[in-house]
C-alpha positions as CSV (number, residue, x, y, z in Angstrom):
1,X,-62.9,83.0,3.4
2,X,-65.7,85.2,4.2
3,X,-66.6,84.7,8.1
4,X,-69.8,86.3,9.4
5,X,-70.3,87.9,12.9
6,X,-72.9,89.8,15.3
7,X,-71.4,93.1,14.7
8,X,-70.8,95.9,14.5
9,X,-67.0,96.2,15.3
10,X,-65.7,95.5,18.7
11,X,-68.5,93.3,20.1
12,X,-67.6,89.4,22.0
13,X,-68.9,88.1,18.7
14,X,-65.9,89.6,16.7
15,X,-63.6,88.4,19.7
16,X,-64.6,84.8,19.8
17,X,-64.7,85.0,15.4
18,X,-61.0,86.8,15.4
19,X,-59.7,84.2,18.1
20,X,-60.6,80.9,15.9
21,X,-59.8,82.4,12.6
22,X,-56.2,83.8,12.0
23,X,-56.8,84.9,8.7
24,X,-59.5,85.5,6.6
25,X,-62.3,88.8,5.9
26,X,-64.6,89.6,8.6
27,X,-68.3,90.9,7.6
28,X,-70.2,92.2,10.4
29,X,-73.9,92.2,10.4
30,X,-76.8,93.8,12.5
31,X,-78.5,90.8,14.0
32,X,-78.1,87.2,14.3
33,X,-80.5,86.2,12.3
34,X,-79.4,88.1,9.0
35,X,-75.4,86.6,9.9
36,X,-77.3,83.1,9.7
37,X,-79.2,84.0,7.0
38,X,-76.0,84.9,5.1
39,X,-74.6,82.0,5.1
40,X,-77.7,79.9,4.1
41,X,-77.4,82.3,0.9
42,X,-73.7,81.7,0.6
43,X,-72.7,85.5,1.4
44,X,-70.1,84.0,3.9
45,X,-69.3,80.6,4.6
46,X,-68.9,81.3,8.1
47,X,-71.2,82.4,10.9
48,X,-70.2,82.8,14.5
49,X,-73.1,83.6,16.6
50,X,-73.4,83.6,20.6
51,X,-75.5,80.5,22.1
52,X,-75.0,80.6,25.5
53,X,-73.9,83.0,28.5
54,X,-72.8,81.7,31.8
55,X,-74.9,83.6,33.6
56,X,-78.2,84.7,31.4
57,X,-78.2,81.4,29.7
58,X,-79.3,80.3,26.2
59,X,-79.8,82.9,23.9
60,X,-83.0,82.2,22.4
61,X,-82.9,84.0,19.2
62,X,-79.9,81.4,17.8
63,X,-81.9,78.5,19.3
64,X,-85.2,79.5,17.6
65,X,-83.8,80.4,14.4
66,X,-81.3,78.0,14.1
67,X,-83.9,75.3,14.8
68,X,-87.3,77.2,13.1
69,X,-85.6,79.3,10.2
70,X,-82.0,78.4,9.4
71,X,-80.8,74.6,10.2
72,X,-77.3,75.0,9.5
73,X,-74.6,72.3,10.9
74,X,-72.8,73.4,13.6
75,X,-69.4,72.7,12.8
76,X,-67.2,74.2,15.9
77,X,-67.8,76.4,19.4
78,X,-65.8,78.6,21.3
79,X,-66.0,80.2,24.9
80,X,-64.7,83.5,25.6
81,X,-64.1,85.1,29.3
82,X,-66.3,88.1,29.2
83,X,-65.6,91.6,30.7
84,X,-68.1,94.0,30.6
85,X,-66.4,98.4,30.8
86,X,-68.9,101.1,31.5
87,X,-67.5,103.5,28.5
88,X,-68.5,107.1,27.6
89,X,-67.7,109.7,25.1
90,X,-64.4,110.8,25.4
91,X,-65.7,114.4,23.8
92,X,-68.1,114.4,27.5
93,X,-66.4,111.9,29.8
94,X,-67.9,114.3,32.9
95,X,-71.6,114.1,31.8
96,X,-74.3,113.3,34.7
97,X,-75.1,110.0,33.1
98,X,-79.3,109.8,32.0
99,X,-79.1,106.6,30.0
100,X,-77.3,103.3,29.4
101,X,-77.3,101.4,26.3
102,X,-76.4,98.1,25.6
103,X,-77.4,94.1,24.6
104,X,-79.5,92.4,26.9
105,X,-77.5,90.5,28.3
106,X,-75.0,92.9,29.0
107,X,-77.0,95.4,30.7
108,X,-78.1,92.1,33.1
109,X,-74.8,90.5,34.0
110,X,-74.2,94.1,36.0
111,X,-77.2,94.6,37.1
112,X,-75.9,95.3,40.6
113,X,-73.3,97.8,39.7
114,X,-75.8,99.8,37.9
115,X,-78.2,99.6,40.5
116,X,-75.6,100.9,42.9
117,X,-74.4,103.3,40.7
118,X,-77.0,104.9,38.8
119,X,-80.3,103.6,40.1
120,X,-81.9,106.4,38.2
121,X,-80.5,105.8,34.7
122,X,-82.7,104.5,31.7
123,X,-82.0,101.2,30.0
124,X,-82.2,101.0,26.3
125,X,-81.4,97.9,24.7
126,X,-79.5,97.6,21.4
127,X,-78.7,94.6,19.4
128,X,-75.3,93.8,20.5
129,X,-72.7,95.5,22.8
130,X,-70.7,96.9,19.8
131,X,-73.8,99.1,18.8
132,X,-74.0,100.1,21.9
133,X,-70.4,101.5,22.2
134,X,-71.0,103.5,18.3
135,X,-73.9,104.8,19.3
136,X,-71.9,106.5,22.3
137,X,-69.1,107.7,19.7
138,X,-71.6,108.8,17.4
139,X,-73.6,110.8,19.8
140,X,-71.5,112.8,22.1
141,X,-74.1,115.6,22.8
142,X,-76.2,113.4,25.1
143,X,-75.3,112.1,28.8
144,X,-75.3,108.5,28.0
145,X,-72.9,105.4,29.0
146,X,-72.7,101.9,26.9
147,X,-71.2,98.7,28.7
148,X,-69.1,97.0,26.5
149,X,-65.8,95.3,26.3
150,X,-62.4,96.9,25.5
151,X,-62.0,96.5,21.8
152,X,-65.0,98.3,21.3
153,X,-63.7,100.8,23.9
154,X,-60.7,101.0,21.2
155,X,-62.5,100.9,18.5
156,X,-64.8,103.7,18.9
157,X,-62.1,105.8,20.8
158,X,-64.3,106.2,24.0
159,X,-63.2,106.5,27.9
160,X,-63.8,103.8,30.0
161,X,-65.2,105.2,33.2
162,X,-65.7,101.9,35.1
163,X,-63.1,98.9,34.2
164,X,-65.1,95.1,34.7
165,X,-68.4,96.4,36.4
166,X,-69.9,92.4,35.7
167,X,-71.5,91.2,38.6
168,X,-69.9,87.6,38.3
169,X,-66.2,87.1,37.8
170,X,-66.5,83.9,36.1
171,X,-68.7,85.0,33.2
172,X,-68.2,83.5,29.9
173,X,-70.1,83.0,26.8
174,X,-69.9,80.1,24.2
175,X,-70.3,80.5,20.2
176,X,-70.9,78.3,17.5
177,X,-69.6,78.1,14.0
178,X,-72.0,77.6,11.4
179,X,-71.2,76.6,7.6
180,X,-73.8,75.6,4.8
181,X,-71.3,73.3,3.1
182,X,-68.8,70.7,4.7
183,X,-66.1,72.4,6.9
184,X,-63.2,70.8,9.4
185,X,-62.6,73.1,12.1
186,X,-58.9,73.5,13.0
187,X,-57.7,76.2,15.2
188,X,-53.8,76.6,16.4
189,X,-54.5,79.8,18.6
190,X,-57.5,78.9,21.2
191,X,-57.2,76.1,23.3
192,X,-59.2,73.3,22.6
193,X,-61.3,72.1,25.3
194,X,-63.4,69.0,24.0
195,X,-65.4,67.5,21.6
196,X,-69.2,67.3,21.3
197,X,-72.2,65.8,19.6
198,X,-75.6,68.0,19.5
199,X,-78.6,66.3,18.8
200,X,-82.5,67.8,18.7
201,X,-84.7,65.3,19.9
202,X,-88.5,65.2,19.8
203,X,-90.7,63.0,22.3
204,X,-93.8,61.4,20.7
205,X,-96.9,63.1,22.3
206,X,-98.8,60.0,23.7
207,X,-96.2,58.0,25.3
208,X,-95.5,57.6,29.5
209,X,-92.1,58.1,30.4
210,X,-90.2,58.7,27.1
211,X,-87.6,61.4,28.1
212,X,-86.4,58.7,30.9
213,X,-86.2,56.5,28.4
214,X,-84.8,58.3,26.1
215,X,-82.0,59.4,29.0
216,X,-81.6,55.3,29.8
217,X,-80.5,55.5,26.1
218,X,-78.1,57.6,26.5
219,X,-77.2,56.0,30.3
220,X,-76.5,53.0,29.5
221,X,-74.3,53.4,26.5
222,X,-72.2,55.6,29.4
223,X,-72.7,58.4,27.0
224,X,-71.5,61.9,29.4
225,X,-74.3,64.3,28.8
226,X,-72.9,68.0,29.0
227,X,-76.3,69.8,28.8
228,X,-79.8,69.0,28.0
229,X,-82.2,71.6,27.4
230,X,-85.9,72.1,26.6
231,X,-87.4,74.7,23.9
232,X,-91.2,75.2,22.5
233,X,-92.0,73.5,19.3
234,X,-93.8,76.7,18.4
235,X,-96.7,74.6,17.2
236,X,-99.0,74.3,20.8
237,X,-98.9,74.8,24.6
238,X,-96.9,72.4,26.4
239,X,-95.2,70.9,23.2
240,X,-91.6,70.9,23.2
241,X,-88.5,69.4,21.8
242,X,-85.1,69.2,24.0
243,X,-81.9,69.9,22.6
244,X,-78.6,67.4,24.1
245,X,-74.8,68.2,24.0
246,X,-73.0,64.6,23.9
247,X,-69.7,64.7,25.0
248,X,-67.6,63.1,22.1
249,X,-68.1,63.0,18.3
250,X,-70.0,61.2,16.3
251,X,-68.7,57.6,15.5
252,X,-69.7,54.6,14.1
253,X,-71.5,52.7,16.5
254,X,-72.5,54.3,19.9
255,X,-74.3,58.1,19.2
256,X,-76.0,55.9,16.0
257,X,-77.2,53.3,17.8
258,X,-78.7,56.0,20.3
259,X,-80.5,57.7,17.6
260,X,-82.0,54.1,16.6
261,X,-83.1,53.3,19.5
262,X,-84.7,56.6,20.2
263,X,-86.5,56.2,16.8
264,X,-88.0,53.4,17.8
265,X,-89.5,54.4,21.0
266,X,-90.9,57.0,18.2
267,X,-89.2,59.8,18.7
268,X,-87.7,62.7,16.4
269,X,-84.1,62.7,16.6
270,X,-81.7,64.6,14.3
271,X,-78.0,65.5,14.9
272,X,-77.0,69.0,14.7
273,X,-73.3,68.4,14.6
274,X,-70.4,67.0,15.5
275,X,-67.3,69.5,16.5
276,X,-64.8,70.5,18.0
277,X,-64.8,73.6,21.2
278,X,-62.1,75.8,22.2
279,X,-61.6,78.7,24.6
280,X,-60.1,81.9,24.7
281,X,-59.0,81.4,28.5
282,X,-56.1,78.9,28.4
283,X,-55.8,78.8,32.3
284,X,-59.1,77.1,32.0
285,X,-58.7,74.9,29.0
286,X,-58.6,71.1,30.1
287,X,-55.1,69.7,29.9
């Protein structure tokens, strides 16, 4: 089996991928869109793509593509306890640092250790923390640092100059698997921490008081929501659709008659999948 990540080498992505597959070969690829993509044209079967971080929050680009580009059923999630390294070229480990390179999110979750640190650095963004940490190895001439985690610190062969410079200690980020055809998660290594239903749910544009209603839908059936979240329908101001984790999967009578009854209050509702999560952090798992 062909399983797709955000690579290159040595970034969370590949962790959270490697930690729910034993066996199988691993084909990075540059951006999250183009791993999606690759499974929609049956290059992998697998994609495992970041969603959500515990402290930046949803990652947008999955969520918009995912929802505008690619819809591909999510068939499984992981979370994995992330540790960010400040890491430099083992070739200059002494270098006056000018620049720091790294994803996003990275560079944000230690914000206040670079800001205490080197204030006067540059910031350049890169699209994952495992780009980050080659373009360090490939470029040993210039004064620059990547933040990264400790595979990729292996992987590339640099020096870790700062060990878990994150500003939170309880940072984690969650993935999902997608797959184009049919596909039963079942994982022996991670723990697994529940089950959950995803469902996208539009709210017709002239009517008072649907997303309570569509909540009482939800409420009354004592359906536990896990997370409910609002993102632009990309087709006018103010228009949106909301996306809702369901704790549970999908069965016969309760999540179905939910989607009915939303339906009729004239809503858009469609299921995104129903899977199973794991974690990487078994201390934390629930028993």
């Amino acid at each position: 089996m062909r399983i797709g990540f955000l690579g290159p080498k040595g970034t969370f992505t590949e962790m959270a991928a490697r930690g729910l597959f034993e066996q199988g070969e691993f084909v990075p690829f540059r951006t999250i869109p183009s791993c999606m993509d690759a499974v929609s044209e049956e290059v992998v079967e697998i994609a495992v793509v970041p969603i959500e971080n515990a402290i930046e929050g949803s990652v947008n680009l999955t969520l918009d593509y995912l929802i505008h580009k690619q819809r591909l059923p999510i068939v499984g999630g992981i979370t994995v306890p992330i540790e960010q390294h400040f890491l430099v070229n083992q070739k200059n480990p002494s270098a006056e640092i000018e620049k720091i390179v790294s994803h996003p999110h990275a560079i944000a979750q230690c914000h206040e250790f670079l800001q205490k640190y080197y204030p006067d650095a540059q910031w350049e963004y890169m699209n994952s923390t495992g780009a980050a940490a080659a373009y360090v190895k490939d470029h040993p001439e210039l004064p620059i640092a990547a933040i990264a985690n400790e595979i990729a610190a292996s992987e590339y062969e640099l020096t870790t100059l700062h060990a878990n410079i994150h500003d939170f200690t309880n940072n984690r980020t969650s993935f999902i698997v997608l797959s184009k055809k049919p596909f039963t998660l079942i994982c022996n290594g991670p723990t697994h921490t529940e089950d959950k239903t995803t469902l996208m749910v539009t709210l017709p544009s002239d009517y008072s008081g649907a997303l309570h209603q569509v909540l009482s839908a939800f409420a009354w059936r004592k359906l536990n929501l896990t997370k409910i979240e609002s993102r632009p329908t990309k087709t006018g101001l103010g228009n949106y659709f909301f996306l809702i984790d369901v704790e549970g999967v999908m069965d016969d009578v309760l999540i179905p008659g939910v989607t009915s009854e939303l339906k009729a209050l004239g809503c858009g509702v469609e299921i995104l999948g129903s899977y199973p999560c794991y974690t990487l952090e078994k201390s934390k798992a629930k028993a």
